[in-house]
N, C-alpha and C positions, 0 to 999 in steps of 0.2 A: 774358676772364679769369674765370676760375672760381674762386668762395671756398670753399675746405672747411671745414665746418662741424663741428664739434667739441663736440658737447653735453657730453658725459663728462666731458671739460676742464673747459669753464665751469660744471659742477654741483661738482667736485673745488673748483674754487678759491671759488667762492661759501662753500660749506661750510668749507673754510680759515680763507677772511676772518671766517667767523661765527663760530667756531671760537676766532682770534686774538681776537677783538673780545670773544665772554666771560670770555678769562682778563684780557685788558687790561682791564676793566668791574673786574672781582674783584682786581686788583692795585691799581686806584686806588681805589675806591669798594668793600672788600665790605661795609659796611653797607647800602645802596645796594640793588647785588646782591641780599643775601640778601633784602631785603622783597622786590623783585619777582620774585626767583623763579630771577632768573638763576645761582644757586650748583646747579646741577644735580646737581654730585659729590657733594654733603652728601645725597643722598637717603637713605642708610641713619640719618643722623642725625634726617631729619627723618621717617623712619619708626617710629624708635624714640619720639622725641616724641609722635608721635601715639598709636600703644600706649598711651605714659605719661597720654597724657590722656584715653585711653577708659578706661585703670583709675582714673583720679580721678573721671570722671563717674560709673563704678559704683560707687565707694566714695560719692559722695554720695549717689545715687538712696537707693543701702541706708540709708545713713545717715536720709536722708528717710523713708522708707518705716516707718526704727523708730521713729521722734518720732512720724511720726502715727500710728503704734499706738500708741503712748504716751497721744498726746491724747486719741485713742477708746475706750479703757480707763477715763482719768480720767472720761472725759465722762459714761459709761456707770453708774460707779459714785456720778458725783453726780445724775444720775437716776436709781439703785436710793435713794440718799440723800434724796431728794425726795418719792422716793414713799411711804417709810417699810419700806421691805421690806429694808434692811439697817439698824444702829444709826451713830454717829458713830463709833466706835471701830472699826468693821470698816472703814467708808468710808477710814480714816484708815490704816490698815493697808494696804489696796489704793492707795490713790495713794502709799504710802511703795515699795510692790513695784513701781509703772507707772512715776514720776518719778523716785527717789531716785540710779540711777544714771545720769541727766542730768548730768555732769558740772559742779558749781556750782549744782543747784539748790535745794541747802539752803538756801547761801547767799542766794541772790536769795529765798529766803523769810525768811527770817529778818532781811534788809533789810525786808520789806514787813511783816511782822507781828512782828516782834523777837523778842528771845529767850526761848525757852521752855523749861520744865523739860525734857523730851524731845523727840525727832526725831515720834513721835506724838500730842503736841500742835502743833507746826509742821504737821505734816501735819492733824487735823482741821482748826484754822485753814483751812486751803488749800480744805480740803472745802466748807467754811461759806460760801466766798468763792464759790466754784466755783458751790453750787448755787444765791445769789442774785444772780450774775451772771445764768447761765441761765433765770432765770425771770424772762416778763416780768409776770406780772400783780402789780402791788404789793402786793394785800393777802394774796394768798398769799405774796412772798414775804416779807412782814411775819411770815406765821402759821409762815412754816417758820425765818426766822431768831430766835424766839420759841424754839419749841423744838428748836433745835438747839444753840444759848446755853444750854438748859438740859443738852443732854446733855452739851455741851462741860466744864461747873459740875461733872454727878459723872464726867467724865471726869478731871478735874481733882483732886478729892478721892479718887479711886480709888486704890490700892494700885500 
């Protein structure tokens, strides 16, 4: 007796059975399904999702990218600040142009230093803070919060 062998067959029905066995997986279980992957037919769905979240990740990156120019900006101006090569009122100017459109962070200044006549007293403040955070040696930043306190005084009494 001779058996004939039918591969075409048995690949046809294998494929079938595997075939019946993902939609039955997806009619009892598709949560199931969908973590492991077996919703195959959703692929245009799960392509669109990922588009959606490569443009989320580059609306962050950007997003990231403007903060920390932002911070390098401030940083920048409270080391012009430091050194004495801009006044407290300019410094205060430029970090009101790097921060001010951070969405909420008058606010959160105005928590930490309370309320001031202007948006450019809230921002020297900021300045002040800024540049003897940055400096580690004490008694300079003793000598620079000395007179900076003072320019903040006819910044304060100015017009």
């Amino acid at each position: 007796m001779t058996a004939v062998r039918r591969p075409g067959a048995a690949s046809v029905a294998t494929l079938l059975a595997l075939a019946a066995g993902l939609v039955a997986v997806n009619a009892v279980a598709p949560q199931w399904a969908a973590s492991v992957g077996a919703d195959v037919w959703n692929a245009p769905a799960a392509r669109a999702d990922h588009a959606r979240a490569v443009t989320e990740t580059e609306e962050m990156d950007a997003h990231a990218d403007r903060c920390a120019e932002r911070r390098r900006r401030a940083n920048q101006c409270a080391a012009a600040l430091a050194a004495g090569t801009i006044d407290l009122a300019t410094a205060a100017d430029e970090m009101r142009d790097a921060l001010a459109p951070i969405p909420g962070y008058c606010y959160l200044l105005e928590n930490v230093h309370g309320p001031q006549p202007t948006e450019r007293h809230l921002f020297a403040l900021h300045a002040i803070e800024r540049v003897q955070r940055n400096e580690p040696d004490a008694a300079r930043r003793a000598t620079l919060a000395e007179r900076l306190e003072a320019e903040f005084a006819v910044l304060t009494c100015a017009p």
